[in-house]
N, C-alpha and C positions, 0 to 999 in steps of 0.2 A: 331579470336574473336574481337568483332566489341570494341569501346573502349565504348560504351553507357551500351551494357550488360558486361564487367569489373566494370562499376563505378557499375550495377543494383548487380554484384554477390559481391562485396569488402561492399557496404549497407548491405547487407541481411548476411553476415557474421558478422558486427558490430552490426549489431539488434539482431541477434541470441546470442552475448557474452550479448546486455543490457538485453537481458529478462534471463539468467541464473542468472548474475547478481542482477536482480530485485527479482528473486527467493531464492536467500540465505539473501536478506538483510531484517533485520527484524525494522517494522515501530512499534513505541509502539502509543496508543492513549488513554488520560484519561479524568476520569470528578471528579466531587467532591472532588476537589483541590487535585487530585490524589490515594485517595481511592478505586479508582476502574481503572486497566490498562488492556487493551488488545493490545497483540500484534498480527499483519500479517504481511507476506511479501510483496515486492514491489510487488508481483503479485497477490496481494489479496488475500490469502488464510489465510485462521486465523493460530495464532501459540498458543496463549496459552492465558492464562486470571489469573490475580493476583486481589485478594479482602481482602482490610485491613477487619481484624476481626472487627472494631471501624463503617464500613459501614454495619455490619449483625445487624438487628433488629427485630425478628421474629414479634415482632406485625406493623412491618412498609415490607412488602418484596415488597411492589409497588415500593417503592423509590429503594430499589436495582434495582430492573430487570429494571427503569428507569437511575440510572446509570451504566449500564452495558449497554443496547442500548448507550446514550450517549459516552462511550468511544468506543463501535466499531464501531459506525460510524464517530469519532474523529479519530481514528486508519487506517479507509476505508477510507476519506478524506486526511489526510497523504500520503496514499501509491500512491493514485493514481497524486495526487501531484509527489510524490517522480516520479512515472513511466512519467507522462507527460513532469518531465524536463528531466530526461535520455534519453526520447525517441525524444526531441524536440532537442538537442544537433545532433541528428542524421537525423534529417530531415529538420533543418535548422528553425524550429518554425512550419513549415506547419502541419497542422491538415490532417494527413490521415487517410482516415475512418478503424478502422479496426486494427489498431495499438495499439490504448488505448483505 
């Protein structure tokens, strides 16, 4: 085995630990000074959602479902933060297409 495909299979074994990784860690993201939090994993997938009683207004429910976007895309901005430094750690900063 040539030592170029070592370094390519010893990568691809470190990638494979960062994204199990990135799949048990949980990013939270919130909005209206934390009233409203969503969590997902570093691999994007939503895990769960927490809303203070104090954000429910039955005659205001725009301003909820507007901060509820706000935190999951606070939350999706996080993770993939979170995943682009894990994964940049492992490829030395280069952007490969296909990674994140």
């Amino acid at each position: 085995m040539s030592v170029n495909m070592k370094m390519i299979q010893q990568m691809q074994t470190r990638m494979e630990k960062i994204q199990r990784e990135l799949a048990e860690t949980i990013v939270e993201g919130t909005s209206g000074g934390g009233v409203v939090r969503v969590q997902v994993t570093g691999a994007r997938e939503f895990h769960g959602i927490k809303i203070d009683p104090s954000a429910v207004d039955p005659d205001d429910v725009e301003m909820l479902e507007d901060l509820i976007t706000a935190a999951a895309q606070d939350a999706m901005t996080r993770a993939a933060a979170t995943a682009e430094d894990k994964m940049g750690a492992l490829t030395g900063g280069m952007k490969i297409p296909g990674l994140m």
